[in-house]
NUMARMAR-918015 format. One record per residue: residue in three letters; x, y, z of N, C-alpha, C in turn; chain; residue number from 1. Coordinates in nm, 4 decimals, always signed. Example, Ala and Ser with C-alpha at 12.3 -4.5 7.8 and 13.67 -1.06 7.14 Angstrom:
residues 2
 code      n.u      n.v      n.w     ca.u     ca.v     ca.w      c.u      c.v      c.w unit pos
  ALA  +1.3190  -0.5690  +0.7800  +1.2300  -0.4500  +0.7800  +1.3200  -0.3300  +0.7800    A   1
  SER  +1.2850  -0.2250  +0.7080  +1.3670  -0.1060  +0.7140  +1.2900  +0.0030  +0.7870    A   2
***
This chain:
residues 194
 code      n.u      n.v      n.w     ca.u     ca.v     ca.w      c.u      c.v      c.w unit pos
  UNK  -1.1952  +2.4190  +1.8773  -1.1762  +2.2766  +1.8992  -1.0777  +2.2231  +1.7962    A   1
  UNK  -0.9938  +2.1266  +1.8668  -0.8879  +2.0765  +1.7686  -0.9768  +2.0236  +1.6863    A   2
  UNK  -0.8506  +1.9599  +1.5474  -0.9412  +1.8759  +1.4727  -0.8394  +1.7359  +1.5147    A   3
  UNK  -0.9268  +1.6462  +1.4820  -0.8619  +1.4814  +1.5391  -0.7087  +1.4186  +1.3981    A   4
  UNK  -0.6441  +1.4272  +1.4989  -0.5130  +1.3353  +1.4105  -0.5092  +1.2275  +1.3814    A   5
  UNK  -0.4179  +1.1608  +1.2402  -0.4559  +1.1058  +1.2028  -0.4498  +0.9628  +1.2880    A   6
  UNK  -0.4208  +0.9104  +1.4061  -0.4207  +0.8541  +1.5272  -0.5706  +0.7957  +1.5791    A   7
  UNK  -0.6402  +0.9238  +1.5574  -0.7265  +0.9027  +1.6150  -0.8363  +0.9072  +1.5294    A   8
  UNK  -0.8477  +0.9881  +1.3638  -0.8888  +0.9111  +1.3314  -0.9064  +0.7418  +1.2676    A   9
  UNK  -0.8463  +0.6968  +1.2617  -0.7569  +0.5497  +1.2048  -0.8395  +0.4841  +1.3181    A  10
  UNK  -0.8544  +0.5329  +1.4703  -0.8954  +0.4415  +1.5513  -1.0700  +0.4748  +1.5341    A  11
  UNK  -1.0683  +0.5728  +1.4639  -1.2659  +0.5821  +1.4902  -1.3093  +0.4933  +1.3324    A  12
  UNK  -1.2085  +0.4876  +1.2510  -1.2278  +0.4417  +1.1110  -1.2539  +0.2723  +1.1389    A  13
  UNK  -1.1388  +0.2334  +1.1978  -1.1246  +0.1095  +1.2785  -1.2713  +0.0723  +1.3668    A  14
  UNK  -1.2908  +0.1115  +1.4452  -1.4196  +0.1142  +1.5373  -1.5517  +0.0745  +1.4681    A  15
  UNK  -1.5740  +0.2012  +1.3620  -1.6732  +0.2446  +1.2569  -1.7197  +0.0462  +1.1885    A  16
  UNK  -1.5757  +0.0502  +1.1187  -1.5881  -0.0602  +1.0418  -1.6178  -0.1889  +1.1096    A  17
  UNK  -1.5804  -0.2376  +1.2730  -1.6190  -0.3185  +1.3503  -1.7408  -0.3121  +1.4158    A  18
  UNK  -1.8070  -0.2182  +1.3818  -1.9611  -0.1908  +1.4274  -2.0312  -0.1743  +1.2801    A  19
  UNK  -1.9551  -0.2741  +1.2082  -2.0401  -0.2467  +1.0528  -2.1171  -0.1042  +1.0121    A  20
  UNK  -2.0523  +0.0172  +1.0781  -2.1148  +0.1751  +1.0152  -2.0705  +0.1894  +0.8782    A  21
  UNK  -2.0790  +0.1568  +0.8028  -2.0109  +0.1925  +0.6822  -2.0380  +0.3687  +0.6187    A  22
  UNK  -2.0931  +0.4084  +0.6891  -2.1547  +0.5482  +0.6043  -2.0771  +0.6315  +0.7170    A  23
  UNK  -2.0366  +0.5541  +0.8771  -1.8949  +0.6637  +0.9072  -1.7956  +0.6372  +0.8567    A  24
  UNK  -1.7375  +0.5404  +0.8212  -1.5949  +0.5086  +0.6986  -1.5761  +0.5815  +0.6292    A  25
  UNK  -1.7210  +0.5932  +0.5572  -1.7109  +0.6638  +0.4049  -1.7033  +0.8258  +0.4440    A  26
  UNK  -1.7325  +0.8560  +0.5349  -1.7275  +0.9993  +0.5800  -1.5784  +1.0239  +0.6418    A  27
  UNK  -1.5029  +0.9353  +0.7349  -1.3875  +0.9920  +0.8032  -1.3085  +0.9635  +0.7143    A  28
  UNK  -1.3133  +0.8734  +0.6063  -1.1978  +0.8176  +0.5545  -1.0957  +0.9763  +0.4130    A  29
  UNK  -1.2326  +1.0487  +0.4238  -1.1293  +1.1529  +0.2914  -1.0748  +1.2865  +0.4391    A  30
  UNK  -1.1302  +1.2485  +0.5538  -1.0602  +1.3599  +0.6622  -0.9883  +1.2831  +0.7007    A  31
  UNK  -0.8971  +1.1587  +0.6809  -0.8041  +1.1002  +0.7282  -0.7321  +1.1483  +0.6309    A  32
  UNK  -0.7537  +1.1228  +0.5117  -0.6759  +1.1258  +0.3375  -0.6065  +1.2781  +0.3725    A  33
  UNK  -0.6982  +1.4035  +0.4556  -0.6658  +1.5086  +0.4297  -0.5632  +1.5861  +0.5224    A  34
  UNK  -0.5588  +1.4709  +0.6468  -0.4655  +1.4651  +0.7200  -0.3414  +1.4307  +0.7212    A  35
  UNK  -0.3252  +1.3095  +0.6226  -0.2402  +1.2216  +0.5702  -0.1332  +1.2376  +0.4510    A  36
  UNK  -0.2246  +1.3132  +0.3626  -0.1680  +1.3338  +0.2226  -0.0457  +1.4647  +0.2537    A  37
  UNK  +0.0284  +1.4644  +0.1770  +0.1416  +1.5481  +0.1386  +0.0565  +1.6366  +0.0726    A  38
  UNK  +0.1019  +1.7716  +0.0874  +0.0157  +1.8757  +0.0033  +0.0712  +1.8914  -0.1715    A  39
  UNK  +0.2133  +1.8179  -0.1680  +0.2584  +1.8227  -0.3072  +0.3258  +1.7283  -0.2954    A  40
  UNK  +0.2504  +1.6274  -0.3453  +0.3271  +1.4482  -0.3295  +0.4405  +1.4507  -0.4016    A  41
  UNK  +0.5613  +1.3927  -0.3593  +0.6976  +1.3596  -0.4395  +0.6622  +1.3569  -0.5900    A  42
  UNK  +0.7446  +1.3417  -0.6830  +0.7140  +1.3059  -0.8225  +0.7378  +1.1543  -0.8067    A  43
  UNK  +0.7211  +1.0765  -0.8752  +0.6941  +0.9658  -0.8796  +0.8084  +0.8774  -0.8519    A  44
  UNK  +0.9570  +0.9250  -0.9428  +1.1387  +0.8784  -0.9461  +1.1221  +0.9077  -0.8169    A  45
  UNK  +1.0832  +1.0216  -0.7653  +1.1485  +1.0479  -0.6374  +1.1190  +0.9872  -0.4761    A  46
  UNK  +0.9785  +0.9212  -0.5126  +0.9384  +0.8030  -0.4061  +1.0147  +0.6639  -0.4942    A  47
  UNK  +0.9868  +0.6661  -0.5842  +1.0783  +0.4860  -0.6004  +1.2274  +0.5141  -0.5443    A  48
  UNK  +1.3141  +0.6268  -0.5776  +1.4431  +0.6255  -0.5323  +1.4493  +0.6288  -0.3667    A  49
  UNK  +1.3341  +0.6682  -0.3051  +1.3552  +0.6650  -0.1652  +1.2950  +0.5034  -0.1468    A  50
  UNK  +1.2014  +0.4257  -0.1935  +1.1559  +0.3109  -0.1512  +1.2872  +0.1967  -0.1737    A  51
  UNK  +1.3892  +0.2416  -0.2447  +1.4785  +0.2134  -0.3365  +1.5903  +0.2090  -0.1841    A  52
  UNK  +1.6347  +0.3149  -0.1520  +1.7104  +0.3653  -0.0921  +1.6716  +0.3055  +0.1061    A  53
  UNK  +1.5676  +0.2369  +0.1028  +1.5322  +0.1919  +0.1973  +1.5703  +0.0078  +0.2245    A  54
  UNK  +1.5875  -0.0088  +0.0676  +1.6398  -0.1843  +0.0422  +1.5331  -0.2500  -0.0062    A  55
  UNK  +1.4369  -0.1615  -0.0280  +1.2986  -0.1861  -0.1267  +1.3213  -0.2602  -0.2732    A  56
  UNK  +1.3166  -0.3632  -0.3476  +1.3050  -0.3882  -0.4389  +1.2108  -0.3184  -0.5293    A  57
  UNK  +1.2103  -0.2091  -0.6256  +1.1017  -0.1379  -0.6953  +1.1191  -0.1930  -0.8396    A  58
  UNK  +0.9874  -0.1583  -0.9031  +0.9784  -0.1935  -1.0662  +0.8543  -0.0678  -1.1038    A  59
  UNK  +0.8820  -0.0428  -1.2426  +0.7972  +0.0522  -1.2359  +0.6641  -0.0410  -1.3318    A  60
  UNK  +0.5455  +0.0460  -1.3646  +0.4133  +0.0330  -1.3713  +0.3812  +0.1152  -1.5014    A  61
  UNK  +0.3234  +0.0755  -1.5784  +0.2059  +0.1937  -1.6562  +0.1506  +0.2892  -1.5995    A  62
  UNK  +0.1294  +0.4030  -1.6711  +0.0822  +0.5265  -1.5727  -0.0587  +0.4875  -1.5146    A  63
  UNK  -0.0678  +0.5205  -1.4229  -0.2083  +0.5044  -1.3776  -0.2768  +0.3936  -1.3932    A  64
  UNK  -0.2119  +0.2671  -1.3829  -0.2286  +0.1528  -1.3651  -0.1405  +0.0180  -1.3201    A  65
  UNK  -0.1900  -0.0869  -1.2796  -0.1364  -0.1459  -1.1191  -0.0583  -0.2862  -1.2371    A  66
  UNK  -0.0542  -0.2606  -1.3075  -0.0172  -0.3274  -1.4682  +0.1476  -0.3020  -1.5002    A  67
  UNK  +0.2478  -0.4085  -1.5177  +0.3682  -0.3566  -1.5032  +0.3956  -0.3238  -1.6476    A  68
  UNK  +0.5259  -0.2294  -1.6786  +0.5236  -0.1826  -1.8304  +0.5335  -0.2501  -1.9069    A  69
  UNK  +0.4997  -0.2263  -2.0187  +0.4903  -0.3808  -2.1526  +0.6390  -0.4016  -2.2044    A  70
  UNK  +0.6553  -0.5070  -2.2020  +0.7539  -0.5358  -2.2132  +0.8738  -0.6068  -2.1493    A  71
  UNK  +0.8202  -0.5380  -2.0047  +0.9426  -0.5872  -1.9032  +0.8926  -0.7204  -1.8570    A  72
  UNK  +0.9659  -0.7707  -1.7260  +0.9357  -0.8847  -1.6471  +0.8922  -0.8474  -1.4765    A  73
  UNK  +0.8316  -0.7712  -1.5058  +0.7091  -0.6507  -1.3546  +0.8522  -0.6975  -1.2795    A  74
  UNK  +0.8094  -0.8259  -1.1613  +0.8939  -0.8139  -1.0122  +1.0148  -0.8417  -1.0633    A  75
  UNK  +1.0389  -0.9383  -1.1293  +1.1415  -1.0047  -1.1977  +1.2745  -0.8985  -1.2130    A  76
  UNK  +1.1967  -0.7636  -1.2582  +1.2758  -0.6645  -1.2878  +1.3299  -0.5929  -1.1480    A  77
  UNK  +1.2492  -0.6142  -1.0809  +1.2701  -0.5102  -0.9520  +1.4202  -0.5199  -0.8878    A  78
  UNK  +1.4218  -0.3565  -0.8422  +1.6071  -0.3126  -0.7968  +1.5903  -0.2830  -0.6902    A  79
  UNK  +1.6727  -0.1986  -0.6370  +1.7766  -0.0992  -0.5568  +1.8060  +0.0232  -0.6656    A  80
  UNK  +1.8945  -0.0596  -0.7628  +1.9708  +0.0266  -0.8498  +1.9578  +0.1391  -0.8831    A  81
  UNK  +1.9860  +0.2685  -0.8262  +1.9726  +0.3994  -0.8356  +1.9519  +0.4312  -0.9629    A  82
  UNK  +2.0230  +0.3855  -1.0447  +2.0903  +0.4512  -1.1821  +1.9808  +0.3489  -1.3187    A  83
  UNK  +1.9369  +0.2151  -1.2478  +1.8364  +0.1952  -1.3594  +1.7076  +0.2374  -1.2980    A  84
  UNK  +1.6695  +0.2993  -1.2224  +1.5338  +0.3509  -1.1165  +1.5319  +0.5250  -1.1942    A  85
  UNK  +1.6758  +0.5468  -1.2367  +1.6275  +0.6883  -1.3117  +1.6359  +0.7126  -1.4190    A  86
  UNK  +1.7034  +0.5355  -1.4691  +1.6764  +0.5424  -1.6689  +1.5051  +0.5031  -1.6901    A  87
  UNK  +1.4566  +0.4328  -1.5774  +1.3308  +0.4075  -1.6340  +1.2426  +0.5286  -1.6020    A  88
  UNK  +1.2685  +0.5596  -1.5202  +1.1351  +0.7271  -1.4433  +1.2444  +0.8449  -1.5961    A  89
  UNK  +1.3053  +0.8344  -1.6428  +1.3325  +0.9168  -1.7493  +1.2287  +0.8689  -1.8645    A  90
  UNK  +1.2505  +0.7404  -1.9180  +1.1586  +0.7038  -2.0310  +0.9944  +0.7335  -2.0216    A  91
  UNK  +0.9460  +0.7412  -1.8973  +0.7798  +0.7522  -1.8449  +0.8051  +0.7880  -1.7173    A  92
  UNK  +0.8388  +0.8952  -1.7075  +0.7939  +0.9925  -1.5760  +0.6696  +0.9834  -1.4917    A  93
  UNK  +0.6011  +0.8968  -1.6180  +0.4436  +0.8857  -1.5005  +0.4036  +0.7727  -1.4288    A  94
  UNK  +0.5110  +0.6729  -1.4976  +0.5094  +0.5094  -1.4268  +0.4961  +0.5537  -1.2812    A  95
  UNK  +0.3790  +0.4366  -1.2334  +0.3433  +0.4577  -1.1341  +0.4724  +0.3488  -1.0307    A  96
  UNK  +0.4782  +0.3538  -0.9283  +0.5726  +0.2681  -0.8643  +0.5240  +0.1217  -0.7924    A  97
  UNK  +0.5761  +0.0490  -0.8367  +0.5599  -0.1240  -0.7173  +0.6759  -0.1516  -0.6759    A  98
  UNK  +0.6650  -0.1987  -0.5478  +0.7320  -0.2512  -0.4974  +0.7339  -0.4036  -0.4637    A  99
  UNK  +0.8064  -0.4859  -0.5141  +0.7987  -0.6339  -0.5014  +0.8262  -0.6671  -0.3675    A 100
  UNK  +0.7612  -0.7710  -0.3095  +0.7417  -0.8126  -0.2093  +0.7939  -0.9255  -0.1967    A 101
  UNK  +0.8319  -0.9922  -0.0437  +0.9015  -1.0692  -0.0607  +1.0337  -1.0776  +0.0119    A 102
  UNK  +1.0876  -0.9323  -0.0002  +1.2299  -0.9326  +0.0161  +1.2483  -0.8426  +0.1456    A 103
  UNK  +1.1801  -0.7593  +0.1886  +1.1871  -0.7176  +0.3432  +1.0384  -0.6695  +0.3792    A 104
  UNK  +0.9132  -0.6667  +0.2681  +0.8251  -0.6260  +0.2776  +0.7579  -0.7712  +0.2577    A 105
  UNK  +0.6681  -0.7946  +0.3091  +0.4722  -0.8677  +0.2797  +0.4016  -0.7822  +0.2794    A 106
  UNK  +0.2784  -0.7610  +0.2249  +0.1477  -0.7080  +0.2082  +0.0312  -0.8033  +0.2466    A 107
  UNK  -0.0398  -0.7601  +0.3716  -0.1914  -0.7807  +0.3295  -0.2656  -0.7021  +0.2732    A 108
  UNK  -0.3275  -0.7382  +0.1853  -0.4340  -0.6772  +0.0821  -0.5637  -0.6590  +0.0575    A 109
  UNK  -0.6320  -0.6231  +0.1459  -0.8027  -0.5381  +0.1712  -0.8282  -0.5469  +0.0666    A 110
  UNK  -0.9401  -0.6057  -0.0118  -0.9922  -0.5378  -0.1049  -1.1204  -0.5041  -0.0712    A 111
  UNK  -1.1318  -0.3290  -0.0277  -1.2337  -0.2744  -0.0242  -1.3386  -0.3348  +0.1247    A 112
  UNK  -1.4683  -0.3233  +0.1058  -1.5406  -0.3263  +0.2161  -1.5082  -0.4270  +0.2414    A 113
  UNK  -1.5526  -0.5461  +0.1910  -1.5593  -0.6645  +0.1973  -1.4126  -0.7366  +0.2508    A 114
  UNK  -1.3029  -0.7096  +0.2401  -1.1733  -0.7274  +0.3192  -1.1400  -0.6738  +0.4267    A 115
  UNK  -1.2512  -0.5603  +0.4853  -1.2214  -0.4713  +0.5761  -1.3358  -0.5655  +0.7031    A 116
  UNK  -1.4002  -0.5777  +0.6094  -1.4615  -0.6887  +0.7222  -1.4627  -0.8286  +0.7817    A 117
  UNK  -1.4252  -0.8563  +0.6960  -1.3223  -1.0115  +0.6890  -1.2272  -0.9625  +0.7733    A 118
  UNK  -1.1365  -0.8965  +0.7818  -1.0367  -0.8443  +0.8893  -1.0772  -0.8067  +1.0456    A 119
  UNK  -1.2042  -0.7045  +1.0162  -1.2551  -0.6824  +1.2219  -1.2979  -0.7675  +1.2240    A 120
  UNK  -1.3528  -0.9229  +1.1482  -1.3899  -1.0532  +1.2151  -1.2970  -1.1180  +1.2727    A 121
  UNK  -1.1691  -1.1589  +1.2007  -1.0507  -1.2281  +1.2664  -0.9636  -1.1587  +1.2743    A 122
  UNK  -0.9311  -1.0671  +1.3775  -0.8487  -0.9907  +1.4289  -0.7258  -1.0914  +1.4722    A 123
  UNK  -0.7992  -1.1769  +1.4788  -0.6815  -1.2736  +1.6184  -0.5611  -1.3210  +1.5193    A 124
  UNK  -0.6020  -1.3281  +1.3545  -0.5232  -1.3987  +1.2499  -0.4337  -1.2917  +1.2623    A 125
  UNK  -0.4615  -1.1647  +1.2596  -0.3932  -1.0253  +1.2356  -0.2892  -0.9955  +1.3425    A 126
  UNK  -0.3096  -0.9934  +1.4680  -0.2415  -0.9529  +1.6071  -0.1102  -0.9416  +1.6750    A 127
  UNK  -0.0570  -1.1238  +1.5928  +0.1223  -1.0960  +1.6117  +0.2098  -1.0243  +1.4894    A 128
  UNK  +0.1183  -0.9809  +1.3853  +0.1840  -0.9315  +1.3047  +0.2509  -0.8121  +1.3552    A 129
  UNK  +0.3621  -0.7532  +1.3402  +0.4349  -0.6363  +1.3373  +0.3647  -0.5492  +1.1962    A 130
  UNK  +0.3092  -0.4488  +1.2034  +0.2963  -0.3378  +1.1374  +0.4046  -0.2458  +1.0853    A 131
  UNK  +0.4292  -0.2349  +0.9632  +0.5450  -0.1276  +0.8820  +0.4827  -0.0132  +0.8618    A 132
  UNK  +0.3531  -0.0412  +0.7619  +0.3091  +0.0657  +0.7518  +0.2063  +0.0529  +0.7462    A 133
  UNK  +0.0923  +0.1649  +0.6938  -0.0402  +0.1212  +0.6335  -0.0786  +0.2072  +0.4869    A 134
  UNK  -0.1581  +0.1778  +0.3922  -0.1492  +0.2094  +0.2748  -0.3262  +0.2379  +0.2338    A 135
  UNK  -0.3759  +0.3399  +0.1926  -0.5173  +0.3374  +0.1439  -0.4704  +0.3345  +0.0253    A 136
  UNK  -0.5474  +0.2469  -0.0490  -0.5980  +0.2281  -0.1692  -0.6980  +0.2883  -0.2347    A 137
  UNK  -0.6866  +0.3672  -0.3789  -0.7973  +0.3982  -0.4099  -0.9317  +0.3212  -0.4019    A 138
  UNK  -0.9112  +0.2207  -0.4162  -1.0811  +0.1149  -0.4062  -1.1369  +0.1739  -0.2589    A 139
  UNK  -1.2708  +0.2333  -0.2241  -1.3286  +0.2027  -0.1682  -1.2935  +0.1367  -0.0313    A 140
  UNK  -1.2411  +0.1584  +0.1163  -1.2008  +0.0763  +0.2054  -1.1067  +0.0094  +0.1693    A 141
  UNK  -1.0112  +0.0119  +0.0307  -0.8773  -0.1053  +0.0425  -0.7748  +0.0021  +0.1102    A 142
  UNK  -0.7047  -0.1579  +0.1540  -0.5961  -0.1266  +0.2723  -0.4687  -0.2046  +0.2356    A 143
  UNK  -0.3526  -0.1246  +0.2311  -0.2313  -0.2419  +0.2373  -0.1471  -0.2542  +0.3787    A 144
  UNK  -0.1713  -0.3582  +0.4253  -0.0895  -0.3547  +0.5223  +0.0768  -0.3928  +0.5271    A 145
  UNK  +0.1643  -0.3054  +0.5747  +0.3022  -0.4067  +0.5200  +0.3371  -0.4563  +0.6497    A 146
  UNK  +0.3960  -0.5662  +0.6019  +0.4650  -0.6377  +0.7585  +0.5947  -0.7295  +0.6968    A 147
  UNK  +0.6645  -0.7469  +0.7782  +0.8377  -0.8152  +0.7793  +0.8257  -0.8768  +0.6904    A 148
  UNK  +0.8458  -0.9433  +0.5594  +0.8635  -1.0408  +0.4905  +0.9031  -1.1595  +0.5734    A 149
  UNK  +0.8350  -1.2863  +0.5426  +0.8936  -1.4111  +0.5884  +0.8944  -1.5230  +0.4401    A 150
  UNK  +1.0091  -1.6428  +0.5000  +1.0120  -1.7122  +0.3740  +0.9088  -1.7789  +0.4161    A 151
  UNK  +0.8699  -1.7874  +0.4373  +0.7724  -1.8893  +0.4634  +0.6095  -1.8713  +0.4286    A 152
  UNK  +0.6006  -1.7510  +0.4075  +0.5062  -1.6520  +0.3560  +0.4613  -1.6963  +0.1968    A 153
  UNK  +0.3694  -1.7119  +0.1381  +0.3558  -1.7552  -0.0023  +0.2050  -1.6414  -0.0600    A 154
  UNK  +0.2267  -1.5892  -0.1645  +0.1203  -1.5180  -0.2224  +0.0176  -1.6023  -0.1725    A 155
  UNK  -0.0916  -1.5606  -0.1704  -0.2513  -1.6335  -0.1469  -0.3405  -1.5608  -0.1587    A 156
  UNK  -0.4114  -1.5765  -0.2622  -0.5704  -1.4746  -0.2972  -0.6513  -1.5227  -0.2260    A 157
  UNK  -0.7245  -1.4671  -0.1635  -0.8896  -1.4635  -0.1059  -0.8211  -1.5834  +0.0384    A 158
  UNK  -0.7093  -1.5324  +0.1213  -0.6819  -1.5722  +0.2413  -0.7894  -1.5967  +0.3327    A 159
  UNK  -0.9021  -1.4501  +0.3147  -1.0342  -1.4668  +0.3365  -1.0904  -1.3948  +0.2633    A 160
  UNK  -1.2125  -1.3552  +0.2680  -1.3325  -1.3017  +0.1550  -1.2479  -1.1261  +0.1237    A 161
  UNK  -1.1905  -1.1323  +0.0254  -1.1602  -1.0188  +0.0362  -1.0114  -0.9931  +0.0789    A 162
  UNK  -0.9344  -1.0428  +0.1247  -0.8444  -1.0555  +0.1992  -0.7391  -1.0916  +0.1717    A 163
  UNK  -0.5722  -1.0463  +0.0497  -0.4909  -1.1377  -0.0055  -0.3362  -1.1139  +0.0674    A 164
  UNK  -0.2564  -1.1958  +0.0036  -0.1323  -1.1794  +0.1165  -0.0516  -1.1720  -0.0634    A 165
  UNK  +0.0229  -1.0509  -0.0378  +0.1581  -1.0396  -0.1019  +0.2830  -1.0738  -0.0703    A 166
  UNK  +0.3451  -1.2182  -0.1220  +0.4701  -1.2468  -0.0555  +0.5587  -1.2470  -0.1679    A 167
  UNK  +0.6846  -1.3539  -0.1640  +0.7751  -1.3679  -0.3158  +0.7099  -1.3688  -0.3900    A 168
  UNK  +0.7205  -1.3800  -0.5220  +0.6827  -1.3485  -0.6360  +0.5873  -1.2874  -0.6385    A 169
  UNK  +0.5483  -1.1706  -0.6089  +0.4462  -1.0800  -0.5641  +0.4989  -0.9588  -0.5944    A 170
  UNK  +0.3760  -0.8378  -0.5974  +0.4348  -0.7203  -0.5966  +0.3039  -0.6114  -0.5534    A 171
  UNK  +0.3166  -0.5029  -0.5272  +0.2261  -0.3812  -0.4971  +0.2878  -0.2513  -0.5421    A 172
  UNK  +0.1155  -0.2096  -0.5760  +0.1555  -0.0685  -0.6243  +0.1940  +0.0399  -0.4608    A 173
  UNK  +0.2048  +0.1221  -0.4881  +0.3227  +0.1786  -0.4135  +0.3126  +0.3620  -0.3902    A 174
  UNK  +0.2639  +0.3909  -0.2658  +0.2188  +0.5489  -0.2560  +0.3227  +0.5993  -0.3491    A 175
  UNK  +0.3165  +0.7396  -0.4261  +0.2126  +0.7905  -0.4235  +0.1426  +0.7762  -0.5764    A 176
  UNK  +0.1846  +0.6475  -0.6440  +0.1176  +0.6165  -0.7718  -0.0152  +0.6444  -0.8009    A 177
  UNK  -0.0995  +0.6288  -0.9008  -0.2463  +0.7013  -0.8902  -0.3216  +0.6062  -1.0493    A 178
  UNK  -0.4451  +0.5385  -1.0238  -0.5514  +0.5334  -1.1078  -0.6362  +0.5944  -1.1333    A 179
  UNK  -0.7185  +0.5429  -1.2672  -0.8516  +0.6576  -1.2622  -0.9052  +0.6466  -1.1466    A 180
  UNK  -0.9010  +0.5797  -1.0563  -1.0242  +0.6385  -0.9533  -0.9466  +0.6899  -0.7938    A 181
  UNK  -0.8174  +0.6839  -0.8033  -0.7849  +0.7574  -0.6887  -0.6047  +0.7224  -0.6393    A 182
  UNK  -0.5421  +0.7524  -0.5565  -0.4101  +0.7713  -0.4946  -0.4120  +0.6821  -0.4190    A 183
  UNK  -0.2618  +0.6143  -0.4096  -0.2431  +0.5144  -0.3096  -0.1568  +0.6101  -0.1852    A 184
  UNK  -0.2264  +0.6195  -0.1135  -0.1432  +0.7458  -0.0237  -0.1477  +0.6327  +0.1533    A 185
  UNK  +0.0229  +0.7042  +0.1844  +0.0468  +0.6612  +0.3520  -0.0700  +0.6652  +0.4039    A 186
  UNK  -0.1020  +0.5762  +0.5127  -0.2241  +0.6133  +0.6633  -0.1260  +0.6589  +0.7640    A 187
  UNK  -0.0050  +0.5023  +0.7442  +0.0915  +0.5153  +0.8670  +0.1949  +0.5376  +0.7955    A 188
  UNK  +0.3042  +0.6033  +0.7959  +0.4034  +0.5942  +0.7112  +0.5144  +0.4859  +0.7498    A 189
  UNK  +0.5587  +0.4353  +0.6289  +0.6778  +0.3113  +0.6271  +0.7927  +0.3623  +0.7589    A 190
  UNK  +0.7570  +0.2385  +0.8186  +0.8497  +0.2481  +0.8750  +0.9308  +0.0923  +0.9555    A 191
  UNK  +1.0673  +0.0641  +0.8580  +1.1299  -0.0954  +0.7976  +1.2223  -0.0957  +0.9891    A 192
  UNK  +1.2034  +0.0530  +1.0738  +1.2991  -0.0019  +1.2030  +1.2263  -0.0939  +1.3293    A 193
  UNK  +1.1502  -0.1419  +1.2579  +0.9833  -0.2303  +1.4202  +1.1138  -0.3248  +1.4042    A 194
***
């Protein structure tokens, strides 16, 4: 018997969480991860230069944390620029990657169960959005969703219980960066041609 792609699981994960199962989530969600994940994730320069290379505004991060490096100005800083994207991944190779939002990307932002359910309640808020990509978060059920940037779009915490919107002056951490408790890895992979 085959085993289910990641298609199909995404739609039983989806399902799971709209029938409040939480103990199938927690079960399909590391056979999605295992479907999903790269068996030897990029090095870190080498996803910002492609998020880079896509018209992505990037800035880099403290290692293993969603915290921009001390010193700088986090989004403020964020490029394109090939050539300062590999003076900084030279100084800390382990900076994790963000991408500022805003500029062809928005984020909605799951946090964990509690955003995942706030979401299968009002689907209808969700529906005309165009989908880029999708993003697991180490937390527990967090999800990033990316969709088109609009100006009109403004950061907003707790949109609903759980639930935040990354717009201008905004930013997200960025597959395949990593905290103590886990990898921000593709569901759906980016994709800026919808």
């Amino acid at each position: 018997m085959k085993a289910p792609d990641a298609a199909t699981l995404e739609r039983l994960i989806v399902d799971a969480m709209q029938a409040d199962d939480w103990a199938t989530v927690t079960d399909l969600e590391p056979r999605l991860d295992a479907v999903t994940q790269p068996k030897n994730p990029p090095p870190l320069v080498s996803a910002a230069l492609w998020y880079a290379e896509q018209g992505l505004r990037i800035f880099p991060l403290q290692p293993r944390s969603k915290l921009p490096q001390k010193g700088s100005k986090g989004f403020k800083d964020a490029t394109t620029d090939k050539w300062k994207i590999i003076g900084w991944w030279q100084k800390s190779p382990d900076s994790n990657v963000a991408i500022a939002t805003g500029y062809l990307v928005d984020v909605i932002d799951f946090d964990g169960i509690v955003g995942v359910k706030s979401w299968s309640e009002n689907l209808n808020m969700f529906n005309e959005l165009t989908h880029l990509g999708h993003v697991s978060t180490p937390r527990p059920g967090g999800t990033h969703i990316y969709i088109p940037a609009s100006p009109i779009r403004t950061n907003k915490a707790q949109l609903l219980p759980g639930v935040d919107v990354r717009a201008a002056g905004g930013y997200v951490c960025a597959p395949p960066s990593k905290t103590d408790i886990g990898t921000y890895t593709w569901r759906i992979p980016l994709n800026l041609e919808h």
